[in-house]
C-alpha positions, 0 to 999 in steps of 0.5 A: 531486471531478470534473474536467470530463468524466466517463468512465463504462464501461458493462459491459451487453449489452443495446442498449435499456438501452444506449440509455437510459443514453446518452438520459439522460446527454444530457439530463443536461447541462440538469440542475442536477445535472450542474453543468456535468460532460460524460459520455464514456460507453464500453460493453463487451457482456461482463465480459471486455471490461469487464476488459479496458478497465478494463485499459487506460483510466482511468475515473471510474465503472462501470456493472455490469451484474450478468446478463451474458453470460459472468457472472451475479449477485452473482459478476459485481461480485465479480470487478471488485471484485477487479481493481480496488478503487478504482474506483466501481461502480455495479450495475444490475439489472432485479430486484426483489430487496431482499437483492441490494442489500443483498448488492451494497453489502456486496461492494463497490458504491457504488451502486444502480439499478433500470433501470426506473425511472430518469430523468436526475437520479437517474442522475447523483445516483448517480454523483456519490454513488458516485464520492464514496463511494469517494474517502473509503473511500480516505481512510480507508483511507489514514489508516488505514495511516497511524496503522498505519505511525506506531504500528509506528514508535513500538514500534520507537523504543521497542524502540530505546531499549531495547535492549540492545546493550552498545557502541554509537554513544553511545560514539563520539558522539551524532550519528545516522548521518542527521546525520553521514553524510547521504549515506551514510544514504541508501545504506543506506536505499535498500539497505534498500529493495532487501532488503524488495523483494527479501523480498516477491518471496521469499515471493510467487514461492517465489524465494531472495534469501537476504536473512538474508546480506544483512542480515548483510552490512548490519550490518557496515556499519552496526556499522563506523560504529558505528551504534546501533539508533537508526539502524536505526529511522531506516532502516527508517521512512525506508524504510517512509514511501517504499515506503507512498506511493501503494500500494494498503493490501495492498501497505503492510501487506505492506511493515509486516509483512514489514519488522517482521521484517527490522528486528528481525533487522537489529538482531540482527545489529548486536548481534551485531558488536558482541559479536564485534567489541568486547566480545571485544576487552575482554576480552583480557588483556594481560600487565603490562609488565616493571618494571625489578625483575622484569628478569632 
């Protein structure tokens, strides 16, 4: 769970209650709790400097504070919790108020305490519990992207096999592009890649990418291989496992869905090419040759 040494970010303005938290987490180290853990205990006096070294440190719990100077409350765990969602937070409170606590757990924290009455075992009681409550709400936030990512690429394999493209790879042979063209593959999935960056950054910042063209460019390329929506699917999962490695869930689910309308028109502009490139050419008809009968 811990390595060696826990860094603890102390977000409190008041010296006495400063003094506690260091007093208790000395007196720590002879606690069967602590099971050999040393605490780095850092303080900020205000909100803004807790932001600010959160910005710029890595810690392994918060203690919050929740009346501090430039931020009072419920609204004080908020804005931390916003910033950064994966770290631990512990509230402190001299209040007696039941409902916060239930207000604080419901809007993000890990764990509780009342600073008048706390001694040394509890207090690295809730660290431990806090720091392990949060570490599996990111294993199951991360099992849930994954059932979400495995789910959207079964539809689109079975949209795949479904479709209704009149010429494809299947006519040429059955290798998929991944097998024929290793190196090619990753080309392509890494141009791929480049589009659903570039279409995330369209539709944060209001900027023109003009991705739809470039798609269109893409499936040129793909149809001149003659691909097969088959490959499409493999590009675009290939794709989607990558981007999803160590992301926050928001960043993943922006990269299913903004990547579920990209693969589609992808293979709307596949199907497309091949009407325009093949199909047309089927339907010429040619002139039968002149037979040495109908010579003049």
């Amino acid at each position: 769970m811990l390595s060696d040494l826990c860094k603890i970010l102390l977000i409190e303005d008041s010296s006495d209650n400063i003094k506690l938290i260091e007093r208790l987490l000395l007196r720590s180290q002879d606690s069967s709790l602590a099971e050999g853990l040393s605490f780095a205990l850092t303080s900020a006096d205000s909100l803004s400097q807790g932001i600010e070294r959160l910005t710029t440190e890595k810690f392994d719990v918060v203690l919050l504070n929740l009346m501090l100077p430039d931020s009072k409350g419920i609204n004080t765990l908020i804005t931390i919790r916003e910033q950064f969602s994966k770290v631990p937070i512990i509230v402190q409170t001299d209040s007696e108020d039941e409902t916060l606590v239930v207000k604080a757990f419901q809007l993000g924290a890990d764990g509780y305490l009342h600073t008048q009455n706390l001694d040394s075992n509890f207090l690295v009681y809730e660290i431990r519990l806090a720091i392990e409550r949060q570490e599996y709400i990111v294993k199951l936030e991360l099992l849930q992207q994954q059932k979400q990512q495995e789910l959207e690429f079964q539809e689109l394999e079975q949209r795949s096999n479904l479709g209704n493209t009149s010429i494809t790879a299947r006519m040429f042979g059955s290798e998929t592009l991944r097998e024929s063209v290793p190196d090619l593959f990753e080309e392509l999935a890494q141009t791929y890649g480049k589009l659903l960056d570039l279409a995330l950054e369209e539709r944060a910042y209001k900027v023109e990418h003009h991705i739809s063209d470039r798609l269109r460019t893409l499936a040129d390329k793909l149809g001149f291989l003659k691909a097969s929506p088959r490959d499409i699917v493999d590009i675009h999962t290939k794709t989607l496992r990558e981007k999803n490695q160590d992301v926050r869930m928001a960043k993943a689910q922006a990269y299913i869905s903004e990547g579920r309308l990209m693969v589609l028109e992808l293979m709307g502009y596949l199907t497309s090419f091949y009407r325009k490139y093949y199909i047309g050419l089927s339907n010429i008809k040619f002139s039968p040759l002149p037979t040495q009968e109908n010579e003049p």
